[in-house]
mmCIF file of the N, C-alpha and C atoms, coordinates in Angstrom:
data_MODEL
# 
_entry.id   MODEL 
# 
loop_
_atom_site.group_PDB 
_atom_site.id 
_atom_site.type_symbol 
_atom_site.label_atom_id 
_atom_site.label_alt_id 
_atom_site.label_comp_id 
_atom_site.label_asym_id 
_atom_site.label_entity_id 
_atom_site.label_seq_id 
_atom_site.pdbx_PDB_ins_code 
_atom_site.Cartn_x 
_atom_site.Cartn_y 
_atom_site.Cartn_z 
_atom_site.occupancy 
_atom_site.B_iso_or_equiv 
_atom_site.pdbx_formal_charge 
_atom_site.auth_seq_id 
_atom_site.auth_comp_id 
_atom_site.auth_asym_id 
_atom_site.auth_atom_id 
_atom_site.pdbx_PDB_model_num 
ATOM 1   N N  . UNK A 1 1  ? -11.974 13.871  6.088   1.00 0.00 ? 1  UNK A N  1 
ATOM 2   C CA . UNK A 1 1  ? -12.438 12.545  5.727   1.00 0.00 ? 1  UNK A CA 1 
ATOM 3   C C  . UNK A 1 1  ? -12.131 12.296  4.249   1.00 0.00 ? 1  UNK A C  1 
ATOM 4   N N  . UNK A 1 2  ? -11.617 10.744  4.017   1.00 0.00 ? 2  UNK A N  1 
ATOM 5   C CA . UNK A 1 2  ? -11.285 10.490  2.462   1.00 0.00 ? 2  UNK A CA 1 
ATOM 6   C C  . UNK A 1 2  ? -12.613 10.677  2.101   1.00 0.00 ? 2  UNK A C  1 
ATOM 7   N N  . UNK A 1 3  ? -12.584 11.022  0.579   1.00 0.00 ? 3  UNK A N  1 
ATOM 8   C CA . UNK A 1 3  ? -13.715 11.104  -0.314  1.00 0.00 ? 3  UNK A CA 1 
ATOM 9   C C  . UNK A 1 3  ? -14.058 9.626   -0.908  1.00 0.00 ? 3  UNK A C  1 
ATOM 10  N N  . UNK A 1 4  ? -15.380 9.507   -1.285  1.00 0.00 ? 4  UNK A N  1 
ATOM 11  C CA . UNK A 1 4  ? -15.622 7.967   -1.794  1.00 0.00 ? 4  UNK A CA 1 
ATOM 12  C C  . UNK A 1 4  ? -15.240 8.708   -3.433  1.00 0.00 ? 4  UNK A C  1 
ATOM 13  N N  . UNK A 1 5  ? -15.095 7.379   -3.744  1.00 0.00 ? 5  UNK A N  1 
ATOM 14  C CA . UNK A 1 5  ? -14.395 7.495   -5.786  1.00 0.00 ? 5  UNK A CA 1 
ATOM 15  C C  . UNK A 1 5  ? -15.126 6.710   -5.897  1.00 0.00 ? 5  UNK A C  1 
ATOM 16  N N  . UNK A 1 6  ? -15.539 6.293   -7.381  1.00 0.00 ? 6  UNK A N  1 
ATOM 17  C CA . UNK A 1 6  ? -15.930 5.384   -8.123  1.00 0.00 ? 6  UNK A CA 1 
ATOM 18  C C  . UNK A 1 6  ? -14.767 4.609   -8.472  1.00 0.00 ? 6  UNK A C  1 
ATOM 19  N N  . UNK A 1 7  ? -14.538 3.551   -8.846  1.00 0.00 ? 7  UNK A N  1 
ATOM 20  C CA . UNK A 1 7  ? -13.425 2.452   -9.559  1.00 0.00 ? 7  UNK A CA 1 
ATOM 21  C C  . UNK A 1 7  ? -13.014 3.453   -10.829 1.00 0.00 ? 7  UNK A C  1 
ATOM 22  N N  . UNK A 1 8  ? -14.140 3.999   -11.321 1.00 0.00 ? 8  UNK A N  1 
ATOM 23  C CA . UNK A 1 8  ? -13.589 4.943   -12.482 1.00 0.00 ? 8  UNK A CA 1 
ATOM 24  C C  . UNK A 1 8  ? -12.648 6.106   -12.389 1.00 0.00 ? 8  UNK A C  1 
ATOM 25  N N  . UNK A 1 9  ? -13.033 6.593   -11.146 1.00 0.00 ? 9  UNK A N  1 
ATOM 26  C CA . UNK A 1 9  ? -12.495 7.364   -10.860 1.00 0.00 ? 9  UNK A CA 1 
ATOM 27  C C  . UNK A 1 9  ? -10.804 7.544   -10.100 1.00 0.00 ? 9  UNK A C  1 
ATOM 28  N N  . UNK A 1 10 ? -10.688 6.141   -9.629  1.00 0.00 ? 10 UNK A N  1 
ATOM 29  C CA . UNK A 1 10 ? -9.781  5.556   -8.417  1.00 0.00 ? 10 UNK A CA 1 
ATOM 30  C C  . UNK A 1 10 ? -8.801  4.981   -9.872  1.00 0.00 ? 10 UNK A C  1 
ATOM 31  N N  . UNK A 1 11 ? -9.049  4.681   -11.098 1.00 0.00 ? 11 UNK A N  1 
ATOM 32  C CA . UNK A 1 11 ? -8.654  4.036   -11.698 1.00 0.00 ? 11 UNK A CA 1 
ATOM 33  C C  . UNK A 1 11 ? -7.850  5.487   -12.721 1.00 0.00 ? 11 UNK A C  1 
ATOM 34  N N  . UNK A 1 12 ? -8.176  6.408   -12.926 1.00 0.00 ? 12 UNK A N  1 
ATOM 35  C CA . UNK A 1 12 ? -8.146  7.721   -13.705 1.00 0.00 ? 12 UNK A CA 1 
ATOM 36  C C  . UNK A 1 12 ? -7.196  8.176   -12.585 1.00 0.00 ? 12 UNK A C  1 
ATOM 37  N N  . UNK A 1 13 ? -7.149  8.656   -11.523 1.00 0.00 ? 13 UNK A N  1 
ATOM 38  C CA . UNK A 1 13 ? -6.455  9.424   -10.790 1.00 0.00 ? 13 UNK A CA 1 
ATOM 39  C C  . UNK A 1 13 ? -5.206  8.719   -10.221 1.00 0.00 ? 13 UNK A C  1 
ATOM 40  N N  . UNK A 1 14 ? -5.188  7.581   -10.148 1.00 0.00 ? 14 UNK A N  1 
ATOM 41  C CA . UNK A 1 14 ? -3.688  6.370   -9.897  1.00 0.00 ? 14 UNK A CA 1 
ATOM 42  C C  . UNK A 1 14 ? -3.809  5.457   -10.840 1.00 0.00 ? 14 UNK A C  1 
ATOM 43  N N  . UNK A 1 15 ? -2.878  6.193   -12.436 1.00 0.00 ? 15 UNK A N  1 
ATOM 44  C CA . UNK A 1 15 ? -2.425  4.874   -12.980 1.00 0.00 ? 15 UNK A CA 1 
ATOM 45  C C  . UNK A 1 15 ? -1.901  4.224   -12.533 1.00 0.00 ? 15 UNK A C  1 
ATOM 46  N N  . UNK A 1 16 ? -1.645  2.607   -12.757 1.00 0.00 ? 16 UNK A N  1 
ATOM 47  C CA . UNK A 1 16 ? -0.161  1.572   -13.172 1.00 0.00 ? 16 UNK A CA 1 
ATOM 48  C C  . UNK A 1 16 ? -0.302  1.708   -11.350 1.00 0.00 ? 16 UNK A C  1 
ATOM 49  N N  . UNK A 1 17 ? -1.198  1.483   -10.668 1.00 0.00 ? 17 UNK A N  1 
ATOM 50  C CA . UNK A 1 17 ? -0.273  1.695   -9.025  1.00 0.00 ? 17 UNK A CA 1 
ATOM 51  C C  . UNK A 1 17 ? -1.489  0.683   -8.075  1.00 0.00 ? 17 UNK A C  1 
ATOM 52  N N  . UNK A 1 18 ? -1.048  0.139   -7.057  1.00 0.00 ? 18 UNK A N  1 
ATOM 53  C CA . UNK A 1 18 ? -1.772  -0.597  -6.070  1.00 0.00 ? 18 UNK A CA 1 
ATOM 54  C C  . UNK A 1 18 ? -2.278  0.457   -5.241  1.00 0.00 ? 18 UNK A C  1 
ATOM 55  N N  . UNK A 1 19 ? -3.484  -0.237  -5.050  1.00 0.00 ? 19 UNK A N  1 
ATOM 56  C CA . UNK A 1 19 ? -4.906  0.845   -4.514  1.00 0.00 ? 19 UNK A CA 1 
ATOM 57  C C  . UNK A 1 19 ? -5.378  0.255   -3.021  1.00 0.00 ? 19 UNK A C  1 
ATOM 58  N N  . UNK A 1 20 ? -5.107  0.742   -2.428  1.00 0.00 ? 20 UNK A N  1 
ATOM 59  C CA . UNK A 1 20 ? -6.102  0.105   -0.930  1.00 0.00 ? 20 UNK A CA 1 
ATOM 60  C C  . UNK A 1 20 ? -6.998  0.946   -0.590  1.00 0.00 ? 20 UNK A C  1 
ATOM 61  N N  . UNK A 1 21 ? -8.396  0.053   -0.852  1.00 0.00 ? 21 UNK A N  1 
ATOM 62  C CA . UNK A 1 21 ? -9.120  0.887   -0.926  1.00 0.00 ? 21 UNK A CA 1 
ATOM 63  C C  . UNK A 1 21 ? -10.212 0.551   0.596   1.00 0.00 ? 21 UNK A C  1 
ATOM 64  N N  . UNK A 1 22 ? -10.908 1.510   1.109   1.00 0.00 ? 22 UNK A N  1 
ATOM 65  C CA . UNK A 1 22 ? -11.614 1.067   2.502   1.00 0.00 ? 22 UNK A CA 1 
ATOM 66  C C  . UNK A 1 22 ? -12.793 1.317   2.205   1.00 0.00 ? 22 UNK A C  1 
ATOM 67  N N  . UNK A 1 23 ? -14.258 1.198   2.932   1.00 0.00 ? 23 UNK A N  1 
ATOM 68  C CA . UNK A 1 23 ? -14.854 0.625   3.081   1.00 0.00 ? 23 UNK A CA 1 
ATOM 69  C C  . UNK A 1 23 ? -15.790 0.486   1.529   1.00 0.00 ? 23 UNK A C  1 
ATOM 70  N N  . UNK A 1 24 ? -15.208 -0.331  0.778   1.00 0.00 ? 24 UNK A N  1 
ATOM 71  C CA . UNK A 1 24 ? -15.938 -0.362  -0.547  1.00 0.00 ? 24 UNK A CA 1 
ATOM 72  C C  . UNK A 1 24 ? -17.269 -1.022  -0.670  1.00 0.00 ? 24 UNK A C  1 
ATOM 73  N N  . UNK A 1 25 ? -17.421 -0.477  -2.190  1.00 0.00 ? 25 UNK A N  1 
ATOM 74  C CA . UNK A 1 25 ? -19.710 -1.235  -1.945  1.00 0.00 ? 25 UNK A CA 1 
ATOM 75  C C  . UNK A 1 25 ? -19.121 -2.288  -3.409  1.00 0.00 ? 25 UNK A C  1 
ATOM 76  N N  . UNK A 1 26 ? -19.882 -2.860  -2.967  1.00 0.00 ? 26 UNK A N  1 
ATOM 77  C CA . UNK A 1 26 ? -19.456 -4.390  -4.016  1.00 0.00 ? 26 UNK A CA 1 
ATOM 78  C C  . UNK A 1 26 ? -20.702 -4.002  -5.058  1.00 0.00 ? 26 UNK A C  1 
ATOM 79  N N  . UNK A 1 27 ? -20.683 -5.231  -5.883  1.00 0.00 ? 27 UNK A N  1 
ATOM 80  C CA . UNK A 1 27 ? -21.546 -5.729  -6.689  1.00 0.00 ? 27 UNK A CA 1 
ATOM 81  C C  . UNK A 1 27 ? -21.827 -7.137  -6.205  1.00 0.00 ? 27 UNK A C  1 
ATOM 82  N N  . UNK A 1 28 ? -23.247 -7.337  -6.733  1.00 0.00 ? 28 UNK A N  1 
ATOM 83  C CA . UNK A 1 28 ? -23.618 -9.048  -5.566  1.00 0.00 ? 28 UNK A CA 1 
ATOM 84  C C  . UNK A 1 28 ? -22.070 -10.197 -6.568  1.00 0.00 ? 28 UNK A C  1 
ATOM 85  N N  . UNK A 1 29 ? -21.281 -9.341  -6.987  1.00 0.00 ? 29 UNK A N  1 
ATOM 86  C CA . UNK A 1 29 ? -20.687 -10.633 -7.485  1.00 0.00 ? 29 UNK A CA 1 
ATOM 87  C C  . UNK A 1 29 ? -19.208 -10.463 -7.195  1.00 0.00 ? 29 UNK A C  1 
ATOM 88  N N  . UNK A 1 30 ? -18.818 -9.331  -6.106  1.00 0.00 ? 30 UNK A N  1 
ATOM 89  C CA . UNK A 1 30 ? -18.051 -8.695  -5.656  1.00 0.00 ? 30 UNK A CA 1 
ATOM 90  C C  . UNK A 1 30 ? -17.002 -7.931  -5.963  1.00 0.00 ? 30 UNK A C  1 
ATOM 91  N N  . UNK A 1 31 ? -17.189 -7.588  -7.454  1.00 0.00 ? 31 UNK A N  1 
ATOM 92  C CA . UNK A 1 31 ? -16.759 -6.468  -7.945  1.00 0.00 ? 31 UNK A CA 1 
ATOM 93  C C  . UNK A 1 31 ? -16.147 -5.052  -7.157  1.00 0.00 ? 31 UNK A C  1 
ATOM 94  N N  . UNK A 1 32 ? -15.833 -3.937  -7.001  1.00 0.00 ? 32 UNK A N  1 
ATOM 95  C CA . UNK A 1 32 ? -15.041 -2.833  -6.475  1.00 0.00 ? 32 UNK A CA 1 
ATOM 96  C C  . UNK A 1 32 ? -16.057 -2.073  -7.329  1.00 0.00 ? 32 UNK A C  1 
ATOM 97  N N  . UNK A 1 33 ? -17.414 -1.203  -6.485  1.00 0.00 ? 33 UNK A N  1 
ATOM 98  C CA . UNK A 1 33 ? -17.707 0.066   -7.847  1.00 0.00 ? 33 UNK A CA 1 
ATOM 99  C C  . UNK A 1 33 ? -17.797 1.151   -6.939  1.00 0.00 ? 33 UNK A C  1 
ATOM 100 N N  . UNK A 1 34 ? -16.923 1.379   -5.447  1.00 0.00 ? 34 UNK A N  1 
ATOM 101 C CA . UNK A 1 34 ? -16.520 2.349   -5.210  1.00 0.00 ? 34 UNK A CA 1 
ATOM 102 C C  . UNK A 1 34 ? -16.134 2.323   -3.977  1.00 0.00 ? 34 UNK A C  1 
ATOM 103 N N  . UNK A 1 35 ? -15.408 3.559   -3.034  1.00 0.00 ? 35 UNK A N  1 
ATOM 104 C CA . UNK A 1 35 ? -15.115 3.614   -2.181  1.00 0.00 ? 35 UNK A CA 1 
ATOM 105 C C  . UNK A 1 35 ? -14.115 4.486   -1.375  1.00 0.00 ? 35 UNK A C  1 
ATOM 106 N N  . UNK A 1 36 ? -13.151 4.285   -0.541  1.00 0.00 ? 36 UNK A N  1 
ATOM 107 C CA . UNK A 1 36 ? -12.196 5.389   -0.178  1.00 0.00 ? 36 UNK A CA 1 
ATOM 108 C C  . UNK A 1 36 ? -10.649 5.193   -0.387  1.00 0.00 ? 36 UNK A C  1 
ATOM 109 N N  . UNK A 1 37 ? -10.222 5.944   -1.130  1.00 0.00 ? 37 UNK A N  1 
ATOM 110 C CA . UNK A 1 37 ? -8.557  5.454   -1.716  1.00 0.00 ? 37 UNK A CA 1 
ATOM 111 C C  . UNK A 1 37 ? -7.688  5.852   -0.385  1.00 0.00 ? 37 UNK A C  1 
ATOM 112 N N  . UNK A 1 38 ? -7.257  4.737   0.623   1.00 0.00 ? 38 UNK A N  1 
ATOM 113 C CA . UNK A 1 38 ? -6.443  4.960   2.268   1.00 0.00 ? 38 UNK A CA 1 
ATOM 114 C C  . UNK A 1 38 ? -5.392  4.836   1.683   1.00 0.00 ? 38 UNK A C  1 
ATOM 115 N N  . UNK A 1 39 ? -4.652  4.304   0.451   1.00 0.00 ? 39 UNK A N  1 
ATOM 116 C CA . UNK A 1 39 ? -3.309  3.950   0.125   1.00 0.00 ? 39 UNK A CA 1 
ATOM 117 C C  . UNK A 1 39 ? -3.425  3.925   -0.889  1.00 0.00 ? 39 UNK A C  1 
ATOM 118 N N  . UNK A 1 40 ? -2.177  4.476   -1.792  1.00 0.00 ? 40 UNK A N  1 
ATOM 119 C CA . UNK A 1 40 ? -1.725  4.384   -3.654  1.00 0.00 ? 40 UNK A CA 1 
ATOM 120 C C  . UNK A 1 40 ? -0.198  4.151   -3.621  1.00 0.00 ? 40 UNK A C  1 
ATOM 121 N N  . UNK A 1 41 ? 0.213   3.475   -4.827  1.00 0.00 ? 41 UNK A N  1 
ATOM 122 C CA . UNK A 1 41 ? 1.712   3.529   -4.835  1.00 0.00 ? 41 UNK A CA 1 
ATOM 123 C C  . UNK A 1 41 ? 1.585   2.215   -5.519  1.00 0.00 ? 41 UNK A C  1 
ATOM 124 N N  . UNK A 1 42 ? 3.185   2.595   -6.018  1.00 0.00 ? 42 UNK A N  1 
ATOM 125 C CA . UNK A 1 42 ? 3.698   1.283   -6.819  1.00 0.00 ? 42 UNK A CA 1 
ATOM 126 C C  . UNK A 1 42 ? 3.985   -0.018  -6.644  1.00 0.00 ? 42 UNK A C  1 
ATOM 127 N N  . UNK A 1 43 ? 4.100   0.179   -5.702  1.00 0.00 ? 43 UNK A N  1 
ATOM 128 C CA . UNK A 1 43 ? 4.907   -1.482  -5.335  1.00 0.00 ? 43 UNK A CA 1 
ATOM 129 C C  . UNK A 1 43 ? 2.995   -2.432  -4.418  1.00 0.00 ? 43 UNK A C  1 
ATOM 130 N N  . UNK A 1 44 ? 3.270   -3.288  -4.712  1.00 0.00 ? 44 UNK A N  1 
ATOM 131 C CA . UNK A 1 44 ? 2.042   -4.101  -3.996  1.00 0.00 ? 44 UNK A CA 1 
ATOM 132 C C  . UNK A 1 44 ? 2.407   -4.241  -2.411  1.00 0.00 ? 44 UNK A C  1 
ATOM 133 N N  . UNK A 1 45 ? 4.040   -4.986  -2.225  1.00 0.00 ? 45 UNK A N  1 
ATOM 134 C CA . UNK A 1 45 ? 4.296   -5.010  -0.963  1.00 0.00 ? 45 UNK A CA 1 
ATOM 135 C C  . UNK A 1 45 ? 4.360   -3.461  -0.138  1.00 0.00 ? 45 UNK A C  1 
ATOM 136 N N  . UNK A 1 46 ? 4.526   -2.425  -0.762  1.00 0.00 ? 46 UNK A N  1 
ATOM 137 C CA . UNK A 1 46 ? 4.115   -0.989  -0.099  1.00 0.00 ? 46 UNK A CA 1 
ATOM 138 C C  . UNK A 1 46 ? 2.663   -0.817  0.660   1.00 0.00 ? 46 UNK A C  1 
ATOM 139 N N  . UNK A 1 47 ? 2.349   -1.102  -0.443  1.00 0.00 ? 47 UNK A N  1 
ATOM 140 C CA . UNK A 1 47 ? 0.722   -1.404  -0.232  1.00 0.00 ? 47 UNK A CA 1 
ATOM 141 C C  . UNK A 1 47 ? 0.703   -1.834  0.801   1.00 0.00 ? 47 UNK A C  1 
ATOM 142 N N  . UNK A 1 48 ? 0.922   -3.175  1.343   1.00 0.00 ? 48 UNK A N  1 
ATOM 143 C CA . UNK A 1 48 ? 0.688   -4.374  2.135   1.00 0.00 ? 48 UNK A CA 1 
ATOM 144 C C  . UNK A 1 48 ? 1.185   -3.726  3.452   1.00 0.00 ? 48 UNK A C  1 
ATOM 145 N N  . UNK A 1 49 ? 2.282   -2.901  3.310   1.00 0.00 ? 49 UNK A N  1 
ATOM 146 C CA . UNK A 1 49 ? 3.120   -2.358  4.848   1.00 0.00 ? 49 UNK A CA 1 
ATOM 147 C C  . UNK A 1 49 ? 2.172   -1.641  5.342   1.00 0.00 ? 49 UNK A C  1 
ATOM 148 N N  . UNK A 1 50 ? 2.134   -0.355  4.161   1.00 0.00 ? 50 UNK A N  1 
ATOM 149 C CA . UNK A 1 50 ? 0.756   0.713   4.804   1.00 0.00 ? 50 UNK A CA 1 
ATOM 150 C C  . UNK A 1 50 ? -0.241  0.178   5.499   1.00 0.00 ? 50 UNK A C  1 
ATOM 151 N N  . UNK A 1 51 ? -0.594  -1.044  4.694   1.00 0.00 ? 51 UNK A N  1 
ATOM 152 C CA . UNK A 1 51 ? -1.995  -1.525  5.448   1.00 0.00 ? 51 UNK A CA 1 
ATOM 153 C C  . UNK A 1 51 ? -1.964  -1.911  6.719   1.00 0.00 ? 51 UNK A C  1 
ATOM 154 N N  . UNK A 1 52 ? -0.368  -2.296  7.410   1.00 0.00 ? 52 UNK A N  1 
ATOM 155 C CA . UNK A 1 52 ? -0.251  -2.690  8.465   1.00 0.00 ? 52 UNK A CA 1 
ATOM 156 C C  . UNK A 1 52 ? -0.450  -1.233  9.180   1.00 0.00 ? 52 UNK A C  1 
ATOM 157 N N  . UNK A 1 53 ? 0.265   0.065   8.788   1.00 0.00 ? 53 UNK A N  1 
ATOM 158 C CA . UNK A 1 53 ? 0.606   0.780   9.663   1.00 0.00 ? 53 UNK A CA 1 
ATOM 159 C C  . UNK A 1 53 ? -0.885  1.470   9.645   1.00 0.00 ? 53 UNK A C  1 
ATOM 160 N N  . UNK A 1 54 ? -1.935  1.301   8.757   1.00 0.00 ? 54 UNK A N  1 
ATOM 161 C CA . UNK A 1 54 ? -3.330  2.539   9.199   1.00 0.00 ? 54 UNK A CA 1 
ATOM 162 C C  . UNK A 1 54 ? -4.093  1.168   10.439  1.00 0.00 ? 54 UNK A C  1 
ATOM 163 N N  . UNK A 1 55 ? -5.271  2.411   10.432  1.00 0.00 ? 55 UNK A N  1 
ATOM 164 C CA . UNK A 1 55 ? -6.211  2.245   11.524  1.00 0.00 ? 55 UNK A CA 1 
ATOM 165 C C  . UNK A 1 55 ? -6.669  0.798   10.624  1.00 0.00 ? 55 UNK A C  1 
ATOM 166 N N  . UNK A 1 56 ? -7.410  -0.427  11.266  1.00 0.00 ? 56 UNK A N  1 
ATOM 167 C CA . UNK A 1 56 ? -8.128  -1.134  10.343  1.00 0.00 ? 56 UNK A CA 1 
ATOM 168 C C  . UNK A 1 56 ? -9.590  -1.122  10.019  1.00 0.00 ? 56 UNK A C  1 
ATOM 169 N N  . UNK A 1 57 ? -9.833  -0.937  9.209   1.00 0.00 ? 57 UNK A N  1 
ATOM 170 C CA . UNK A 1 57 ? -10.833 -0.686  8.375   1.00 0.00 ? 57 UNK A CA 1 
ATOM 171 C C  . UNK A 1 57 ? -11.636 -1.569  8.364   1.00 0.00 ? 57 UNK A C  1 
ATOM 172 N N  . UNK A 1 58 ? -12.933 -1.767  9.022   1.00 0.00 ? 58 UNK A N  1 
ATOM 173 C CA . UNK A 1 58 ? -14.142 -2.676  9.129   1.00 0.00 ? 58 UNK A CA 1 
ATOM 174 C C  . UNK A 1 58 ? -13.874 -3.570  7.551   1.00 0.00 ? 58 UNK A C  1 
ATOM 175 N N  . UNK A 1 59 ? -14.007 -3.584  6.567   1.00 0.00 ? 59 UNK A N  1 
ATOM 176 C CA . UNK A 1 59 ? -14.176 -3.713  5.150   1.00 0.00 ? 59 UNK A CA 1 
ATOM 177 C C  . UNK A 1 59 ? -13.098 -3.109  3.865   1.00 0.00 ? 59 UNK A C  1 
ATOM 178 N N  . UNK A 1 60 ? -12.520 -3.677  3.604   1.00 0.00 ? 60 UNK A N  1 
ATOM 179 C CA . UNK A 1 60 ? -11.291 -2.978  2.626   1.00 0.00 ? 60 UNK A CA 1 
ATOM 180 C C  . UNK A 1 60 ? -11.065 -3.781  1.402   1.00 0.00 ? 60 UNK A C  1 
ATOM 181 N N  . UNK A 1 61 ? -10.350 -3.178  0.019   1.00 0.00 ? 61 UNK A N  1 
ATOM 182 C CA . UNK A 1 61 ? -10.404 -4.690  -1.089  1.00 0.00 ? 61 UNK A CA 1 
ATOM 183 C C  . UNK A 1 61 ? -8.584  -3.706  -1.379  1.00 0.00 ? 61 UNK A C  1 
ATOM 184 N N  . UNK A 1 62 ? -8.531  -4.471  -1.980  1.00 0.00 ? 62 UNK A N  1 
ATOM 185 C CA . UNK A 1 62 ? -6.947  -4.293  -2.775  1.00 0.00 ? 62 UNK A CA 1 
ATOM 186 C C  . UNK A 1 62 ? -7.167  -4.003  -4.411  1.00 0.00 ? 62 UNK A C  1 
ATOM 187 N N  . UNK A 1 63 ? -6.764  -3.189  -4.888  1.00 0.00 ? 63 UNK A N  1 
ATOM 188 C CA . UNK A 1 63 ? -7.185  -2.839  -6.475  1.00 0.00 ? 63 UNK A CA 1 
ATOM 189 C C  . UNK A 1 63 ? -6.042  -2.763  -7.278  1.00 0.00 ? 63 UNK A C  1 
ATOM 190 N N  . UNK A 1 64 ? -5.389  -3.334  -8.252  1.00 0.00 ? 64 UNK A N  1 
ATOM 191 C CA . UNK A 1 64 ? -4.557  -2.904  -9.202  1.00 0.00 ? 64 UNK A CA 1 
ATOM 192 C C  . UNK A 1 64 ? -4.539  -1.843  -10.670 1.00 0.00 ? 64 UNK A C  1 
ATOM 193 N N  . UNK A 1 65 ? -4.708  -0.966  -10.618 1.00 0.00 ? 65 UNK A N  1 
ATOM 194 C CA . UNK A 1 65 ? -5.193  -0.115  -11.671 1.00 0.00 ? 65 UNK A CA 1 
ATOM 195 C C  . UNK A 1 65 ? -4.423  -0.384  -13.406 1.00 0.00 ? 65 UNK A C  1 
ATOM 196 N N  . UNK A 1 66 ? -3.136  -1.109  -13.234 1.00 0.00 ? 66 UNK A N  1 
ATOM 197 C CA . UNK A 1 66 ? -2.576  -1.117  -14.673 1.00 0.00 ? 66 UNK A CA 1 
ATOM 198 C C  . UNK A 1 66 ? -3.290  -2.444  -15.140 1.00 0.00 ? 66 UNK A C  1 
ATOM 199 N N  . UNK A 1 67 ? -2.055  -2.563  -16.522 1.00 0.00 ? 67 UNK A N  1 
ATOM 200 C CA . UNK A 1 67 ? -2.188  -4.512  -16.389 1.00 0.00 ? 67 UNK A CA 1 
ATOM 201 C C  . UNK A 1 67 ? -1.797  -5.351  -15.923 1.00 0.00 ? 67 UNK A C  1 
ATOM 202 N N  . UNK A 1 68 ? -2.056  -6.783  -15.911 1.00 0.00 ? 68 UNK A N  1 
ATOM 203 C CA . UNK A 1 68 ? -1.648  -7.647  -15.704 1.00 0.00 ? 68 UNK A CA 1 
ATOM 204 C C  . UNK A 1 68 ? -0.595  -8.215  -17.224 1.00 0.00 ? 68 UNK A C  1 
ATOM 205 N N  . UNK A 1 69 ? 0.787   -8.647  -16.591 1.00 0.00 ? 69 UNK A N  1 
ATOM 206 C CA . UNK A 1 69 ? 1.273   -9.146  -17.889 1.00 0.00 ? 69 UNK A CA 1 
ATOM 207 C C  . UNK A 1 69 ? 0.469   -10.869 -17.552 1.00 0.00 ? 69 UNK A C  1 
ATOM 208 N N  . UNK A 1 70 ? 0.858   -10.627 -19.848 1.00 0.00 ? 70 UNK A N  1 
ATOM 209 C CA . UNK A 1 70 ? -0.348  -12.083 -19.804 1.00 0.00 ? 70 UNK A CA 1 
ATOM 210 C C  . UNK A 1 70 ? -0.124  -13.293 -19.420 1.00 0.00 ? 70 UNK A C  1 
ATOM 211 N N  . UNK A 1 71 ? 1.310   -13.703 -19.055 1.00 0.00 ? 71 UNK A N  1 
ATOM 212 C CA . UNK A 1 71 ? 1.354   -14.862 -18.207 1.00 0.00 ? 71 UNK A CA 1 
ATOM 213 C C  . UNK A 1 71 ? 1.434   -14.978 -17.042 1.00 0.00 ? 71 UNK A C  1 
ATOM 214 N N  . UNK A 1 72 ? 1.073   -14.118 -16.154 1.00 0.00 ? 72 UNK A N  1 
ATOM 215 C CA . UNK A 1 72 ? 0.381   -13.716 -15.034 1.00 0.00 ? 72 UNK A CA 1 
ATOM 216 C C  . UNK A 1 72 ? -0.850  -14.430 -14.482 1.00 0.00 ? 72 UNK A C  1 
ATOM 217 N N  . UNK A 1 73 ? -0.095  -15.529 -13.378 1.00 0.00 ? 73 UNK A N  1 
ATOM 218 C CA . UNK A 1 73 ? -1.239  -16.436 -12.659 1.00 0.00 ? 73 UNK A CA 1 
ATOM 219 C C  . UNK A 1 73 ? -1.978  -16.017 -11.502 1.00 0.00 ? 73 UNK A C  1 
ATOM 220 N N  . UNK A 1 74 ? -2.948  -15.814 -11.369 1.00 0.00 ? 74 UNK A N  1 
ATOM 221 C CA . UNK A 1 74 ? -3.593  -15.483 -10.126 1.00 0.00 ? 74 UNK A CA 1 
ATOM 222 C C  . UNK A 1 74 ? -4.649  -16.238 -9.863  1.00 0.00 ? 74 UNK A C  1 
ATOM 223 N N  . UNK A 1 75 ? -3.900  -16.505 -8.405  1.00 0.00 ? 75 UNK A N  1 
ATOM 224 C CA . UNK A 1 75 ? -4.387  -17.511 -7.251  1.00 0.00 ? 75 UNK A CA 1 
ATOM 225 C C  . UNK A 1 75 ? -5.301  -16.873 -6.545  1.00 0.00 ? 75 UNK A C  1 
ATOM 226 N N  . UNK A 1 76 ? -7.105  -17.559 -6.598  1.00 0.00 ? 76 UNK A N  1 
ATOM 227 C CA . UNK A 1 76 ? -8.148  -17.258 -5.276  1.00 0.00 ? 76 UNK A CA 1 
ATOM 228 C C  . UNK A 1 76 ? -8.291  -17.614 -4.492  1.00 0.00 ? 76 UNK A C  1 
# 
């Protein structure tokens, strides 16, 4: 069984890399403060394939561990 991480921890052990993470515990404001790392790697669309090919996961969030460059728009 994956181990649960903290964000601190998920964030320390995969720099610079897209995180899929499963069944995570929020904050009431839905924050990531922990959970199970099912996928790591560089590319986001990697990410996105894996997610097709595992089991699906009741509850899952997507995490980016590097930066964002600063003209970098993101759409909710």
């Amino acid at each position: 069984m994956t181990e649960v991480l903290t964000i601190d921890e998920i964030n320390e052990r995969h720099p610079d890399e897209w995180i899929l993470i499963g069944e995570p515990e929020t904050s009431e404001s839905q924050e990531v403060l922990r959970g199970k790392v099912l996928y790591h790697g560089k590319s986001r669309d990697e990410m996105y394939q894996a997610a097709k090919d595992l089991p699906a996961p009741k509850y899952f969030a997507t995490h980016y561990t590097g930066e964002f460059p600063a003209d970098m728009v993101v759409v909710l």
